[in-house]
C-alpha positions in Angstrom: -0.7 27.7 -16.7 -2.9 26.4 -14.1 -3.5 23.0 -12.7 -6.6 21.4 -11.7 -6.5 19.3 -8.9 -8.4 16.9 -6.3 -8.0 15.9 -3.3 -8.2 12.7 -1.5 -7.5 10.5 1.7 -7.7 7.2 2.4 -8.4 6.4 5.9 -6.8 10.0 6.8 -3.4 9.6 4.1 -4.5 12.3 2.5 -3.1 13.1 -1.1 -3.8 16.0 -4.1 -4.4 14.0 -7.5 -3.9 15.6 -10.8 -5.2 13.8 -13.9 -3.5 14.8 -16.9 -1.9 14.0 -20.2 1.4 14.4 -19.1 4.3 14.3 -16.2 5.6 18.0 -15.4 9.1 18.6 -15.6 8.6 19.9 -12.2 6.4 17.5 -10.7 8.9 17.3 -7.4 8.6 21.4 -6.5 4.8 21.3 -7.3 4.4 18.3 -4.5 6.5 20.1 -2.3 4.8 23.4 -2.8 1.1 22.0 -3.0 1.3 19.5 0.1 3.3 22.0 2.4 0.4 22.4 5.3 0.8 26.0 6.1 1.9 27.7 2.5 0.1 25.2 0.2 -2.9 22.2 0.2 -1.5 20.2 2.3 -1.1 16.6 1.8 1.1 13.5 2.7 1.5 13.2 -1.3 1.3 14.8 -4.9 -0.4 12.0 -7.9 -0.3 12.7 -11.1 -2.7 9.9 -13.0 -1.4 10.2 -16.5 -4.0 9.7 -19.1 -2.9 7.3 -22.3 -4.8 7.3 -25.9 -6.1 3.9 -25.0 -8.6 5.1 -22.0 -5.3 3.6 -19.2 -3.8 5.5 -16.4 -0.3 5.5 -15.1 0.0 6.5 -11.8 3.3 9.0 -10.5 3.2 9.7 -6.4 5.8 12.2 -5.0 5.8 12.4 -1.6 5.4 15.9 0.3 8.9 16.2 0.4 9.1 15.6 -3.7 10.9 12.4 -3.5 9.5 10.0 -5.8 7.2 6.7 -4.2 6.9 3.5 -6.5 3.1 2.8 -5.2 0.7 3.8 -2.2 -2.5 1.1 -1.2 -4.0 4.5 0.0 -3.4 6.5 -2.8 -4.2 3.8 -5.7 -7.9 4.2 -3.5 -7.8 7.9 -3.9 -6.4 7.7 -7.6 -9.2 5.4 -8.6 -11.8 7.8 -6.6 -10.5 10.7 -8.9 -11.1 9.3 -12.1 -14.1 7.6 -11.3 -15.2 11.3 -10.2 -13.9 12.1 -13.9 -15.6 9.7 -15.8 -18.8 10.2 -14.0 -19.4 6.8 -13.0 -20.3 5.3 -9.5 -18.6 1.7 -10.5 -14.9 1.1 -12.1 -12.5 -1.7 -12.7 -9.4 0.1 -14.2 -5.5 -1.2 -14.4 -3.5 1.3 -12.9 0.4 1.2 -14.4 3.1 2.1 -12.0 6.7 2.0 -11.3 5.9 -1.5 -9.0 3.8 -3.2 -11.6 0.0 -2.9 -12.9 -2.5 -2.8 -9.9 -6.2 -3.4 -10.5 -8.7 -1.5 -9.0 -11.7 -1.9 -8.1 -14.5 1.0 -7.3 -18.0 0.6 -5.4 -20.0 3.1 -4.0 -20.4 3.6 0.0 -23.4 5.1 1.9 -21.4 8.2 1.7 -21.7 10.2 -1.6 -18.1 11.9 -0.6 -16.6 8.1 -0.5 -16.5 5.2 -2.5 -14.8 1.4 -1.4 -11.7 0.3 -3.2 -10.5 -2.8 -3.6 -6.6 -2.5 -4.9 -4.9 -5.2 -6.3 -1.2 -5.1 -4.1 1.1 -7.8 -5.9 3.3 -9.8 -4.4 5.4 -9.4 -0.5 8.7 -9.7 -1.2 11.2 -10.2 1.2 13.0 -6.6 2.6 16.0 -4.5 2.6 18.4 -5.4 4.9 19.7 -2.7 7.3 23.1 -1.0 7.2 23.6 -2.8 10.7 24.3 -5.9 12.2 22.3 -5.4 15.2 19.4 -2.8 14.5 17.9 -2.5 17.5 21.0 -2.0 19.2 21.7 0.2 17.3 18.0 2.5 17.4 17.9 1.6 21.1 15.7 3.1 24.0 13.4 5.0 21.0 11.6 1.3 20.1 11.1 0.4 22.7 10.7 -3.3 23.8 10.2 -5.2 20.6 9.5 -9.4 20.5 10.3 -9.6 16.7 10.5 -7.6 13.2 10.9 -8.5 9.6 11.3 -6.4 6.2 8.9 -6.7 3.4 9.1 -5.0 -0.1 6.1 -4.7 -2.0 7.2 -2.2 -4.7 8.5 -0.1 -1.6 10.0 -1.1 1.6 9.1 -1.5 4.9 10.2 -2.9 8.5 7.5 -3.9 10.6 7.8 -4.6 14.4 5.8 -6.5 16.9 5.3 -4.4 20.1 3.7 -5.3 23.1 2.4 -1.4 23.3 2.4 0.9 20.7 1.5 3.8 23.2 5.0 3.4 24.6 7.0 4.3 21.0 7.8 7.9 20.2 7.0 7.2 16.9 8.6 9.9 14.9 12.3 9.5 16.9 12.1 5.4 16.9 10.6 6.3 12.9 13.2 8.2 11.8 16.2 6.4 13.4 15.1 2.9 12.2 14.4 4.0 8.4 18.6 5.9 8.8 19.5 2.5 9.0 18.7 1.7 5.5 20.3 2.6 2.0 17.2 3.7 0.5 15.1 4.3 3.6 12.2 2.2 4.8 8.9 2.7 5.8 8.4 1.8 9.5 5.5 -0.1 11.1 5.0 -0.9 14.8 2.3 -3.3 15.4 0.5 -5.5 17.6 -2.2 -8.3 17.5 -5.4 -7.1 19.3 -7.6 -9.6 18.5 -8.1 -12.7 16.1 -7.0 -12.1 12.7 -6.4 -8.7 13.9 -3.6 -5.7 13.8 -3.5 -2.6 15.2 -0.5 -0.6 13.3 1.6 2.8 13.8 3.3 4.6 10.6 6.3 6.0 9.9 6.0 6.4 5.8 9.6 7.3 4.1 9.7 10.8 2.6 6.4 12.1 4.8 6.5 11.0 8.5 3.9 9.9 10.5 1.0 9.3 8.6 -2.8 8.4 9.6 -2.7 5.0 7.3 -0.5 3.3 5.3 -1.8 0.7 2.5 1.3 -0.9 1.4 2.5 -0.9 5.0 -1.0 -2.9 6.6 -0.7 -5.1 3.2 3.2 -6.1 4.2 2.4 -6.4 8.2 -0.4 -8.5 7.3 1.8 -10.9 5.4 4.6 -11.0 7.9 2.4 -11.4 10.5 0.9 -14.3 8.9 4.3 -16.1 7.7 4.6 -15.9 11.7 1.8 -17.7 12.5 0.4 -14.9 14.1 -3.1 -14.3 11.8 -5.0 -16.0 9.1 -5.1 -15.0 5.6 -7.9 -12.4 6.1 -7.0 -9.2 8.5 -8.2 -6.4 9.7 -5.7 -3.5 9.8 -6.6 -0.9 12.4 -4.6 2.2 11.9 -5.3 5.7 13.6 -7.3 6.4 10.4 -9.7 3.5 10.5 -9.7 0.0 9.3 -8.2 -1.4 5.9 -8.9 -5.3 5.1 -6.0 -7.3 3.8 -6.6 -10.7 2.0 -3.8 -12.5 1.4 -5.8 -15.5 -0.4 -4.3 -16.2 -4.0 -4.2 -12.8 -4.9 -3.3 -10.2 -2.3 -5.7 -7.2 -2.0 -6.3 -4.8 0.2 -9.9 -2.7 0.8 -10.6 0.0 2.3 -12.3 3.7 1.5 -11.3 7.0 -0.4 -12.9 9.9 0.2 -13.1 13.0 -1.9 -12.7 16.1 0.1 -12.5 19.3 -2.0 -11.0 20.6 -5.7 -8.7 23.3 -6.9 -7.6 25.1 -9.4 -3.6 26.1 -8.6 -1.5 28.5 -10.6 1.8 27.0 -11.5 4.9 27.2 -9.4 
């Protein structure tokens, strides 16, 4: 049986999306098989946007490593892209369901036909995991580099972000790695720095992929910590190697930023 997919990225967090009725039994070898770079797609992540009776979608993400991920900013965008693409409509406001609550989202078009601009509903920052340390950076050491202050953040997935004074300093993937070791369940791991008012320019480490070009959840979370600190206002810009995401952490947080649809396939089942 084959499967049709799309696929999507969101400020370079690229994912495959498949919209279908149900969740395969083997959802976890098909991510690992479709995102794999060299033998597969290639992708950070596998979504499966699970049609109901009632016209509502439930979203499923497995990272490329087939571990399973409550919710992705980034690939809510490209979810909402997908069935927008589906529906043949250039405007949507759709309730996604997933395993970290109901996000809204909401679709507008972009001067680009390939790309559209989402506006994704993130819920609520919650405070963070706490590491299996007492002393973390101790702990991670020379990798982190100099750091003035960090803080967890859980917004249906977990996350440590760092202030750095220069990001260019951090091996990313070695500080990465060692910092999310430290937790039970892993972490995702940002290292950031204010460039500017109301401002961030942020590095990624994402749980279960590595070092990705964006992170939604992980710019929603360091905008919020960053902000408890004093640091920014409510409003912030995001700058990640990918581009720019816009966080706004007035009343309801959201975050907005682009999904662009790059290609579709038909793949024979694994």
């Amino acid at each position: 049986m084959s499967e049709r997919l799309s696929k999507h990225h969101g400020l370079g967090n690229d994912f495959l999306v498949a919209l279908t009725d149900r969740l395969p039994l083997d959802a976890g070898t098909k991510a690992v098989a479709w995102c794999d770079r060299r033998r597969g797609i290639g992708a950070d992540g596998l979504i499966f946007g699970i049609r109901a009776p009632n016209g509502g979608i439930t979203m499923r993400l497995l990272n490329c490593d087939g571990s399973p991920a409550a919710v992705s900013g980034n690939g809510l965008r490209c979810l909402a892209q997908a069935i927008a693409i589906e529906r043949g409509v250039p405007l949507l406001e759709i309730d996604v369901a997933t395993p970290a609550g109901v996000r809204h989202c909401s679709v507008h078009t972009a001067a680009d036909p390939s790309t559209v601009v989402v506006t994704v509903d993130m819920g609520v920052v919650c405070p963070g995991p706490d590491p299996d340390t007492d002393d973390l950076l101790a702990a991670v050491g020379e990798p982190l580099g100099t750091v003035k202050r960090w803080e967890t953040g859980d917004i249906g997935n977990p996350h440590v972000v760092f202030e750095v004074d220069d990001i260019d300093d951090i091996d990313i993937a070695t500080a990465g790695a060692a910092v999310e070791s430290h937790f039970e369940n892993g972490a995702n791991v940002h290292f950031v720095r204010v460039v500017g008012p109301n401002q961030l320019d942020l590095r990624v480490w994402e749980r279960g992929a590595g070092i990705t070009e964006a992170c939604g959840t992980g710019a929603t979370v360091s905008a919020a910590v960053f902000h408890s600190w004093g640091a920014v206002g409510p409003k912030v810009l995001v700058s990640m190697p990918g581009g720019d995401a816009v966080v706004d952490l007035g009343g309801s947080t959201t975050l907005t930023g682009p999904a662009t649809h790059i290609a579709d396939f038909v793949m024979p089942d694994v």
